[in-house]
N, C-alpha and C positions, 0 to 999 in steps of 0.2 A: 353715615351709613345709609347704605338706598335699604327702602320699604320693602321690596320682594327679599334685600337679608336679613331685615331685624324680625321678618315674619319666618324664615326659614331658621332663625337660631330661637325660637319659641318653637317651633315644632320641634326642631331638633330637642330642647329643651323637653317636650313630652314623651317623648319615644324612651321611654324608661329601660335602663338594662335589667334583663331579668336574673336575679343573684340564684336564688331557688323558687322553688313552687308558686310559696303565697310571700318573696322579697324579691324587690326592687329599688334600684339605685337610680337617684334622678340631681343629673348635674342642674346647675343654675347659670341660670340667664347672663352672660357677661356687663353687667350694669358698671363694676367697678365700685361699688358701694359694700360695707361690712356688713351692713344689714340685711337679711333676707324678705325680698318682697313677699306678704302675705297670700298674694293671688296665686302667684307659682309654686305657693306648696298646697293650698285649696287642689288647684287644678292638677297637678303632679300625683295626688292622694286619689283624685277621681280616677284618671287614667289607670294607676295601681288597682283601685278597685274594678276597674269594668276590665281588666285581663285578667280577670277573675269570672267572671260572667257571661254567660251566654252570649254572641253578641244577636240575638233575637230580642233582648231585654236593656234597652237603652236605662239609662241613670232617668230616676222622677223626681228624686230629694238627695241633700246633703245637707247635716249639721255638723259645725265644727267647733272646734273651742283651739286657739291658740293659747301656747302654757311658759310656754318660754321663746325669747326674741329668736330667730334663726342667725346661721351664721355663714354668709354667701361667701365665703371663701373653702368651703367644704362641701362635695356633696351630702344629699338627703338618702337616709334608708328608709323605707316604706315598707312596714308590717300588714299584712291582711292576714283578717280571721273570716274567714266563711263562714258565718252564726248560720243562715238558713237558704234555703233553697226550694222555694214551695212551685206550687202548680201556677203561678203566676205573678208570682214575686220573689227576688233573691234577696238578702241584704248581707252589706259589710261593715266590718270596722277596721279602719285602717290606724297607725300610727307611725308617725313621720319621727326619726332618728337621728343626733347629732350630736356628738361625744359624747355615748353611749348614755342620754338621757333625751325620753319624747320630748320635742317641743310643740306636737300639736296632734290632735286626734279627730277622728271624724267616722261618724255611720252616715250610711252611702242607702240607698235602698234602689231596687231595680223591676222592669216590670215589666212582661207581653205588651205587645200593642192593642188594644180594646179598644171598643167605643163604646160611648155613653152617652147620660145626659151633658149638656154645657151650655155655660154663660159666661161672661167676662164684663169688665168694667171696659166703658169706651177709651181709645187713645187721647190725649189733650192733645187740644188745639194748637200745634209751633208749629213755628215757619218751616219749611225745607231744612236738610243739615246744608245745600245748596247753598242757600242764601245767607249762611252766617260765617263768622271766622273761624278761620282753619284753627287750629291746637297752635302752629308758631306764632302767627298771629296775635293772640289772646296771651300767651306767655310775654311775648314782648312788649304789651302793655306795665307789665308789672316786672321788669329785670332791675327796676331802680329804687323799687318796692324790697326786696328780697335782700335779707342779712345773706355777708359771702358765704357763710358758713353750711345755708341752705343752696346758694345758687346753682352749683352743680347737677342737685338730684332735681332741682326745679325744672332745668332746662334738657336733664336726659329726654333723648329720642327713644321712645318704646314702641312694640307692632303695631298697637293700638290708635287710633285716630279720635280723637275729640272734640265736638263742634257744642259751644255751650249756648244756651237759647235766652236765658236772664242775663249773661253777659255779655253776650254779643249785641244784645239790644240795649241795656240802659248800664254797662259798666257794674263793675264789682268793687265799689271802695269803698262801701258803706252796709251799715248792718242790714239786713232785709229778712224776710218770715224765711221759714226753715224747709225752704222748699226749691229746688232745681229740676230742669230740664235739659241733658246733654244727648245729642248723637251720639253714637260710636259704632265704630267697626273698624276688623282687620287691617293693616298697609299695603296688603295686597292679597293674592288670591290664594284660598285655603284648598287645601286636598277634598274631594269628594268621598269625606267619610264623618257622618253624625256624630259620632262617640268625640272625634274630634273637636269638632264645631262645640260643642257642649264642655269641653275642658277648657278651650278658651276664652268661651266664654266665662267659668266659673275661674280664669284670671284675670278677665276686666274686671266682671261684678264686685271685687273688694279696690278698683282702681281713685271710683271717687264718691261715695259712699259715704265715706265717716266723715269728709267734709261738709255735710250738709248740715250736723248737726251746729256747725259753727259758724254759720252763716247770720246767726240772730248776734253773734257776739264779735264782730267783724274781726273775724281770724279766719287767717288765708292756711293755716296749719303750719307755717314757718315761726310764728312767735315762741321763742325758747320760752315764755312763760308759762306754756301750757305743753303738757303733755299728753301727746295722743297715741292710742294704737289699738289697733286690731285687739277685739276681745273672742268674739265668737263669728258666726257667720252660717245664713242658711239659705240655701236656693232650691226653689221647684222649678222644673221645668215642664210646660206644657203643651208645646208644641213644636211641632218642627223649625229649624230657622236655618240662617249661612252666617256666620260671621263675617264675611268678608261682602257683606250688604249690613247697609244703613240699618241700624236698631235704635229707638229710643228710651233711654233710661230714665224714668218717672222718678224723680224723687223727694221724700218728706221725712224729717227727722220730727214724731209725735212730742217725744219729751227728754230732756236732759235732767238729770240730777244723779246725786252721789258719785259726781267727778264720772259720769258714762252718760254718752248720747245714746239715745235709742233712733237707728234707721231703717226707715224702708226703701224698696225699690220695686217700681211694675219697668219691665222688659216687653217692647213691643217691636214688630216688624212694619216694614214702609206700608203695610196693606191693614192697618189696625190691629193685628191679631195679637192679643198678650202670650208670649210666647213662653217667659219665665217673670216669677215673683224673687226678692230677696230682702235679707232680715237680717242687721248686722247691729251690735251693740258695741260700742267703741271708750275707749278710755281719753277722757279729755280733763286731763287734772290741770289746778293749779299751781304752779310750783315758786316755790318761796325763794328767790335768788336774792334775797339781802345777804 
């Protein structure tokens, strides 16, 4: 599939129908997988929420908790509750719907434009996304790596583009500290409208994430002995951005235990600016296949 369609069936994909007031229906991404990607219902639940809001009041946060796997053969309903509505902040709670039981929740919170004080941590020092390997590239190091049973979802094309900076330079086959650097951005060019840029984004942001915490235990996330997934998830965003320009995602998994990684991420644009942070806490059990 060429990049300007697998970016147009993600949009398509966010353009939520509106059922009533505060419901929404949001079809899913044609992947061909039973599973419902995480990201596309983060980002489907933003969008539900901010057609709910002003649009003078961009999205600043999102917390979410995944409750139950989704199931990509069905669309999602999207409940919004309008809790408040202040003089410079709105907030929501949405819930995402599927054989009439949530499988995930989230408060949204929204904000006027202000300025204030600021600081930020500086960008790390990578090479260019230029300079390293494409996403095919980097996948076809590893097709001979990859049980059949994974290779399919391995090798899906998604809108997303990913350029890794620890593997592109010294290989991924061995354990290493729990820490990555990846470019990313859209396959091709996004509509000129924020509220947008920001739902897609908050479908990358859960894309490569939970894998960082397995990096110290040389797991690529296809080993059936471990099981992983989406537990929670939370994103601030702090300044304006494009999806569809080079972003770098900073990231470091602090600690694993009780069968869950703890991850972070800093979100930066090509000019240093941290644009968004994110916090995701992942299930990486062992599992006993004797």
């Amino acid at each position: 599939m060429r990049p300007e369609e697998m970016v147009a069936d993600l949009v398509s994909a966010l353009d939520l129908e509106r059922i009533e007031e505060n419901l929404f229906r949001g079809s899913n991404m044609p992947e061909g997988f039973r599973r419902l990607f995480g990201g596309q219902v983060i980002a489907q639940a933003l969008v539900a929420a901010s057609r709910t809001v002003a649009a003078d009041r961009p999205a600043h946060s999102l917390h979410a908790y995944f409750m139950r796997e989704g199931d990509a053969s069905v669309p999602v309903v999207y409940q919004v509750e309008r809790d408040r509505d202040g003089k410079s902040f709105s907030t929501r709670r949405v819930i995402a719907i599927q054989h009439g039981r949530p499988i995930f929740n989230m408060a949204a919170s929204f904000q006027i434009e202000e300025k204030g004080l600021e600081h930020q941590f500086d960008m790390p020092d990578v090479p260019d996304p230029e300079t390293l390997m494409s996403d095919a590239e980097w996948r076809r190091q590893f097709i001979d790596q990859v049980p059949e049973a994974h290779l399919e979802r391995f090798l899906q094309e998604r809108p997303i583009e990913f350029r890794r900076v620890e593997s592109s330079v010294s290989g991924n086959s061995a354990p290493r500290p729990p820490r990555q650097n990846i470019w990313f951005k859209a396959m091709a060019p996004v509509p000129d409208d924020s509220a947008l840029h920001a739902c897609m984004l908050a479908y990358a942001s859960d894309m490569t994430l939970l894998s960082t915490s397995l990096l110290p235990h040389n797991d690529a996330g296809w080993d059936d002995r471990i099981q992983v997934a989406s537990l929670d998830h939370a994103l601030w965003f702090h300044a304006p951005f494009r999806i569809d320009d080079w972003l770098l995602y900073a990231q470091d998994s602090p600690r694993a235990s009780g069968a869950r990684g703890m991850n972070r991420g800093l979100i930066y644009n090509r000019d240093g600016v941290l644009v968004a942070s994110v916090a995701q806490e992942g299930l990486i059990r062992k599992r006993d296949l004797a």
